[in-house]
N, C-alpha and C positions, 0 to 999 in steps of 0.2 A: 168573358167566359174562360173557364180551365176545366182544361182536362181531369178526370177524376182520378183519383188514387191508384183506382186499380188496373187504368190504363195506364198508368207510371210505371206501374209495376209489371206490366205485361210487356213494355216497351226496353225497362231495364232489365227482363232476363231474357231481350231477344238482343238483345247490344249484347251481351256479357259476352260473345267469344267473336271471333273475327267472321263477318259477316263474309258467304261466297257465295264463286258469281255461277250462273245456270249456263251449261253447259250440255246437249243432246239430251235433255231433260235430266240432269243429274246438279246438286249441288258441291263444287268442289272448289278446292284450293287453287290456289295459281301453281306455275311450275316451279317458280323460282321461292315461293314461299315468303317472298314481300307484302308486307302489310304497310297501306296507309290509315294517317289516324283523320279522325272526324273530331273538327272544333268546332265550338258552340259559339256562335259570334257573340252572343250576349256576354259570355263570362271569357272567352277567349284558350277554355280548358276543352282536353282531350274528354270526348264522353263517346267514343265508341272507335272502333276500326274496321276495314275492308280490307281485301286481298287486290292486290296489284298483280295487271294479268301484264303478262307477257308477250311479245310475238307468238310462240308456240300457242298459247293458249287462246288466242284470237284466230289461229288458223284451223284451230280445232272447231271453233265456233262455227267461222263458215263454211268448212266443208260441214259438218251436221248440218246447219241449215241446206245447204247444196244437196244435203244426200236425200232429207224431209220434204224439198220439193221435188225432187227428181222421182221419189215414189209416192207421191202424191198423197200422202199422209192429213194433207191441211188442203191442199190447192185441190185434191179430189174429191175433196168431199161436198155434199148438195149444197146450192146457198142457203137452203132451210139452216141444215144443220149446223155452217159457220154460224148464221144469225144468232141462232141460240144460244152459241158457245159467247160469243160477243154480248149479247145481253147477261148472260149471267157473270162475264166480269162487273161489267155494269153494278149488279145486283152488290157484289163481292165486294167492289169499291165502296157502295152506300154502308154496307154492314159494317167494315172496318174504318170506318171515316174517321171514329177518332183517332186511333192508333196511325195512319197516314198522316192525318192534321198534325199528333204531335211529333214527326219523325220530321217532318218539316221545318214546324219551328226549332227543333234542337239543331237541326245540320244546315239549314237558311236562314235563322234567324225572324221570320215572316212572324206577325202574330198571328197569335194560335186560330182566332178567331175569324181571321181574313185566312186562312187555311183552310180549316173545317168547312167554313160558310161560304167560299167563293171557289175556291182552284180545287176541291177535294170533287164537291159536284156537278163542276165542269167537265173533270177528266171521267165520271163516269158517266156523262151525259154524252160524252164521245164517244165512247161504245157502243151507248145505244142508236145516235144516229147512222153511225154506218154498219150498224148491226142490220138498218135494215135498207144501206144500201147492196149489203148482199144479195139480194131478192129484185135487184133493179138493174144492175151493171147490163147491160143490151148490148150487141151489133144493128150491124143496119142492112136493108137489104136495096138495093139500087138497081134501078132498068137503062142499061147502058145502050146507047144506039149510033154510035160509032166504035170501031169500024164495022158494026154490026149490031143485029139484037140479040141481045142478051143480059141473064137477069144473074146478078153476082148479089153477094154477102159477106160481110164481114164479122168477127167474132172478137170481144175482149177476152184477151188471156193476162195472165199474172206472168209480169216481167221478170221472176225470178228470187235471189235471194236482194235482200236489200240491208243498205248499213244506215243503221238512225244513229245520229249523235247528236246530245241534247246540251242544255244550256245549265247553268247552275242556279239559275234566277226563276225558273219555274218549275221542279224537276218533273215530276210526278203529271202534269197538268202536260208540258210540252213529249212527253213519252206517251201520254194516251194520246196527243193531237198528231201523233207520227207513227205509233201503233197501229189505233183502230186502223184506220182505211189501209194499209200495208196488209193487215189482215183481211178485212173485207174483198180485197181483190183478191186473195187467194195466194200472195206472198210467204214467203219464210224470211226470218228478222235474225240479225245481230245487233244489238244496240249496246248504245257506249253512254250512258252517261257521265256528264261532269266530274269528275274525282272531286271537288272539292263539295259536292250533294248527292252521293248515290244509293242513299239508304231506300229513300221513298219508294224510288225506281227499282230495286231487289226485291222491295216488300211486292210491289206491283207485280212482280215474276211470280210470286208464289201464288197469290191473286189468280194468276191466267193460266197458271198450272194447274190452281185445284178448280177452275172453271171447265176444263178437259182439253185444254190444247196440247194439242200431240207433241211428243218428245224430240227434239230438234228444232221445231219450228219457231219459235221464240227465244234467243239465245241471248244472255247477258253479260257483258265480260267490262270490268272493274279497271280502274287505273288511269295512267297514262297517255295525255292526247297525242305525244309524239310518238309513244310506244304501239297502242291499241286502235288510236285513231288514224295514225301513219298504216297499219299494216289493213286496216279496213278501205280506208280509198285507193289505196295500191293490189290490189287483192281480185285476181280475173274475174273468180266465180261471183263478186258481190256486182251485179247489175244494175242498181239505184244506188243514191245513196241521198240522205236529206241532211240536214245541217242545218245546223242552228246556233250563230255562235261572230266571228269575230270578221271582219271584213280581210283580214289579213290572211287569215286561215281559209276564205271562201277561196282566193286567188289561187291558194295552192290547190284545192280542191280540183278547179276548172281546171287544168295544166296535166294533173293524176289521172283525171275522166278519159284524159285522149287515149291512153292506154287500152283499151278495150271499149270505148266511147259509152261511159257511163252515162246514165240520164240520172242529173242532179235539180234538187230543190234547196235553195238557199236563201235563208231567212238571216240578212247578216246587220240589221237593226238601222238605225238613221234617226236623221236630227227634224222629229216628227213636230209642222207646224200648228198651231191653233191661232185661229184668227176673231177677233171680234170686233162687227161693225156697232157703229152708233147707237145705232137702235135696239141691241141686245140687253136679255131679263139680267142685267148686271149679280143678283143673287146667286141663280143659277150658272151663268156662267163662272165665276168664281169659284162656286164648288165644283162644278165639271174641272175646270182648270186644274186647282187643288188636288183631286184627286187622277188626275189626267198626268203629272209630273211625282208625286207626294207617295204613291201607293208603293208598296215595294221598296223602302225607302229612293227612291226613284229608279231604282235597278229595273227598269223595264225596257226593254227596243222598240217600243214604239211608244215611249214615255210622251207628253206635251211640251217637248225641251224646248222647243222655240213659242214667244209669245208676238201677234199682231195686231193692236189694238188702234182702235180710231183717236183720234187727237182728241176730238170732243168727252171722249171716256178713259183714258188714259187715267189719270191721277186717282178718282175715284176705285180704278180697277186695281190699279198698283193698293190703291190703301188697303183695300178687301184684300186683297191677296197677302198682305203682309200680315193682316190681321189673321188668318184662315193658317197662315205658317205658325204664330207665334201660341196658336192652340194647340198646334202638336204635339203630344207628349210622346216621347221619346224612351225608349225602355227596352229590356227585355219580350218578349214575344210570349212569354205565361203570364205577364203581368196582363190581368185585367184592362186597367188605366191603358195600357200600351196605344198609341196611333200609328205607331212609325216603330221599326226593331232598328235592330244594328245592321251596316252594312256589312257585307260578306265575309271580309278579310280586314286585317289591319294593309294589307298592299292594295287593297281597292280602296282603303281610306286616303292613305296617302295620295293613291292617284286622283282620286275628288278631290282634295284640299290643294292639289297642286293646279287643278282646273279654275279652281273660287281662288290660288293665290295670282293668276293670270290674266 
């Protein structure tokens, strides 16, 4: 499947000028007036650009988000009324699916088709379930009988402003998995996407802006991980932060938290095993495998990188799998035919091909 003409065309006059980032509900420029460009892994050419934010511009970020919780703008309001506002991004994401799907494939690489069909309706499927865990978040209430009787209770409150930063390999899918429930709790956000996939994720802003989320609460700021994502984990007022991203990068993480003893979620990927005994539908597993490594051009963190297979099936498995690789076609991500796109970069190429030359 491909996108239609006229979502070509709705997508090429939303590229045409440099894409900015949200800011206390406003879209603007960065301070410094740096723009990065956005490559198309398929053809390896410039098809759009972003504004590169800056410290100043990331501290603007969190104080709005700081000022949006502090007058309860998002965190005051009923869980009726968040639900709703969360369902109808939901609703937003479904309407614009193609235009999402193909902002994807131009700045991921992803076919078009594994976009639309799989990660476009996941990310608005997250919306809607924590749309309605709005309506659920409870305390508890307990009968204590030392050193005395007595009946106490407790309440969930929203921890504040929080810093998402996401990965380049799922953008739009890992921002709503780090979004919804940040919102659902009654949260204010800055979120960092990947520089080298931030389009989706900007599209997504606009998305949750025109679903009614109040001004400040949702902030997106463009650029630089040592720039934007250094000033976001070092940063008092941000009191979460989630992460999604490099083992190396998690380390500094932990070390920045002590600062103000941030509570952190850290999603920093591993060498995910699959095992299959003797007895296994060799068919089936084969394609589970296949697609369990293969998807993503295997750009996933919790890919099937390791294989465990019984001696007795061994040979058999290896041939399937060999056979199930050599069907892949390989291509561009509009191309119909496509199974597999390009990987991210020509420097994440290099780094695979130095993995397969070792």
């Amino acid at each position: 499947m491909q996108p239609s003409k006229s979502i070509h065309d709705d997508v090429t006059k939303l590229l045409s000028d440099p894409q900015k980032m949200l800011i206390d509900g406003r879209w603007v420029s960065s301070a410094s007036g740096q723009i990065f460009e956005s490559l198309n892994p398929a053809t390896g050419k410039v098809f759009a650009s972003f504004y590169a934010g800056t410290k100043e511009d990331t501290e603007k970020a969190i104080e709005a988000a700081s000022q949006s919780f502090d007058d309860k703008r998002w965190c005051g309001k009923t869980p009726t009324e968040k639900a709703r506002i969360l369902w109808r991004i939901a609703d937003l994401i479904d309407e614009n699916a193609d235009i999402l799907a193909l902002l994807e494939t131009l700045d991921g690489g992803k076919p078009y088709g594994a976009a639309r069909y799989g990660e476009i309706p996941v990310a608005a499927e997250s919306f809607r379930y924590y749309a309605g865990w709005c309506t659920k978040i409870h305390g508890k209430t307990m009968d204590i009988s030392i050193p005395g009787d007595f009946h106490s209770y407790s309440r969930r409150e929203p921890i504040g402003v929080v810093g998402l930063i996401t990965p380049w390999n799922g953008p739009l899918v890992m921002a709503a998995w780090k979004c919804a429930p940040a919102l659902a709790a009654g949260c204010s956000i800055i979120l960092k996407p990947s520089e080298v996939t931030s389009l989706s994720t900007l599209y997504l802003g606009h998305l949750m802006i025109q679903a009614g989320i109040p001004d400040g609460v949702v902030n997106i700021v463009t650029g630089d991980g040592m720039i934007v994502g250094n000033t976001i984990i070092h940063h008092p007022l941000v009191q979460k932060v989630s992460f999604t991203g490099s083992t190396a990068t998690g380390k500094k993480l932990i070390q920045a938290a002590a600062g103000n003893l941030k509570k952190l979620t850290l999603e920093l990927g591993g060498k995910s095993p699959v095992i299959v005994y003797k007895d296994a539908d060799l068919e089936k597993a084969i394609a589970g495998i296949g697609a369990g490594i293969f998807s993503n051009a295997g750009q996933v963190c919790v890919a099937g990188s390791r294989l465990f297979a019984a001696p007795e099936i061994y040979d058999d498995l290896l041939t399937g799998l060999i056979e199930y690789a050599r069907n892949i076609k390989v291509g561009s991500g509009l191309d119909p035919a496509t199974t597999m796109g390009p990987l991210i970069s020509k420097e994440h190429l290099a780094r695979v091909l130095g993995y397969v030359k070792k």
